[in-house]
Every structure is written in C-alpha cells, then in structure tokens.
N, C-alpha and C positions, 0 to 999 in steps of 0.2 A: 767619189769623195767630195764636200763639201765642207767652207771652213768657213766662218763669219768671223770677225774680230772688231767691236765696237770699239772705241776710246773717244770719251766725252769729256769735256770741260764744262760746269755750270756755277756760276756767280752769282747770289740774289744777297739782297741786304732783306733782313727779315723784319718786322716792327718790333718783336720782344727784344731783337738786340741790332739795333739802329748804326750801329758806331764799325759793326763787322760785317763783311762780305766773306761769304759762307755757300758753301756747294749746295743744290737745289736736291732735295729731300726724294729717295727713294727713285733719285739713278747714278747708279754707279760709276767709276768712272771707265772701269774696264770691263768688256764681256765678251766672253769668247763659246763659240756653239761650232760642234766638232765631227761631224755624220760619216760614218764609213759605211758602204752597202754592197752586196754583194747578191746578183741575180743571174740564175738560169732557166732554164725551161720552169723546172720543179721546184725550186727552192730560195728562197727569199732570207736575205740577214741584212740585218742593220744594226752599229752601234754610233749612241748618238754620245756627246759629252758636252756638258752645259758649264758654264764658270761666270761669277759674277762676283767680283771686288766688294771690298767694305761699301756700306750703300748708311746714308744717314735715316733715319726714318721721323726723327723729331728733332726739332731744335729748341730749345725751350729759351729762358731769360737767362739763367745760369747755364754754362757751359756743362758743369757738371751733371744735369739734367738730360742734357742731349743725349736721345737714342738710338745706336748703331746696329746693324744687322754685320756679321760679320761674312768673310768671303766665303762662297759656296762654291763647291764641285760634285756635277752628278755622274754616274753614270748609266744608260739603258741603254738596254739590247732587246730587240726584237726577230723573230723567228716564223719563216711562213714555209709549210710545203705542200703543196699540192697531190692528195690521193689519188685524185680521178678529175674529171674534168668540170662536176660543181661541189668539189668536196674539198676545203684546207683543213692541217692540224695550223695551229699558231700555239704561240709561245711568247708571252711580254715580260720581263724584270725590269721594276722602274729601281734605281736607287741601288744595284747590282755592288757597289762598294760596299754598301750602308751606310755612308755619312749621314752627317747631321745634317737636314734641311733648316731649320732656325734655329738661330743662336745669335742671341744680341743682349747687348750690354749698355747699361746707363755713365756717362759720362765718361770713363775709362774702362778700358777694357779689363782689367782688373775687377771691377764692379757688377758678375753679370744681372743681368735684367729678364730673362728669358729664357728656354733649352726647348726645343721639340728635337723628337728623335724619329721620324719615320720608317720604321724599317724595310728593308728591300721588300719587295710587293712580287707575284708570278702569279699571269692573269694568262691561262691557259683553255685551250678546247676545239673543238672544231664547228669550221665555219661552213653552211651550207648556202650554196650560191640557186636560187630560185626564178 
C-alpha cells in the first residue's frame, strides 16, 4: 500500500486584480494518490485512486470571470498474470467509476463553463516478453 496526501497554501496578488491576494492558479490545495497492490509468483493487481481539490485555472479582473476546475476523483485498476515464462495476459480500466474528468465553472459555480465526460477505458491483451 501506498498513500501520498499533498496540502498546499499559495498566495500571489495577480496584476488584473492588484488590491487581492488570491491562491496561485492550477494547484490545488488538496491531493490525495491512493495505490493498493497485490503480487505473487503469477499474478499482479493494482488499484490506484487519485483526488484533487477545486484548482483555480484563471483569474481574470472580474471575480466573476474567474475559472475553476472542480474536485476530481478517479479510480484504476490494473491486472497482470503471467502464462508461461515470456508470456502476460494484462488488463487496464482507467476511470473504473466513470466520473467526470473536467468540469469547470466560470465565476460561480452555479455558472458552468465546461463538461468533459471520459468514460471508463479497458486497455486489454497479451504481452510477449522477447
């Protein structure tokens, strides 16, 4: 197992808006990265989970202009077994939830500005070791 957990403070006064001190654009203030794995002779599993906090992306002159990504969570799993001795099947799913990878909003979040919807992905087959 493996756990990472960021927590960041950032401060910049920007020039569009001089008079306010304002968190530094496109880092979050939270992130958390979450890996479980599991291995024997034959067999190989991994699940990873990824989280990132509202994240600014623009700050504009008006308040209301400013662009937000909102908070993200993924999840993937990964899959390996060994047939023979240069031969794997594998097995990838990114996005195993399906959440929304982007989704951001202009100046409220009420407001949105954005949608991507990525859907879960299985990137499958076998691997031959040469």
């Amino acid at each position: 197992m493996n756990a990472n957990y960021t927590t960041q403070k950032s401060e910049i006064e920007y020039p569009a808006r001089p008079s306010e001190i304002l968190p530094l654009t496109r880092t979050p203030d939270n992130e958390l990265k979450l890996t479980l794995s599991y291995q024997n002779e034959k067999f190989f599993a991994q699940v990873r989970y990824a989280y990132e906090d509202l994240v600014p992306s623009r700050i504009a002159e008006n308040p209301d202009e400013d662009l937000y990504y909102l908070q993200n969570g993924q999840v993937d799993l990964s899959l390996t077994y060994q047939l023979r001795k240069n031969v794997r099947l594998f097995a990838d799913v990114q996005n195993l939830t399906n959440e929304p990878n982007y989704d951001r909003y202009e100046g409220h979040s009420s407001r949105p500005a954005g949608f991507r919807h990525l859907p879960w992905t299985l990137s499958s087959g076998v691997r031959l070791e040469l």
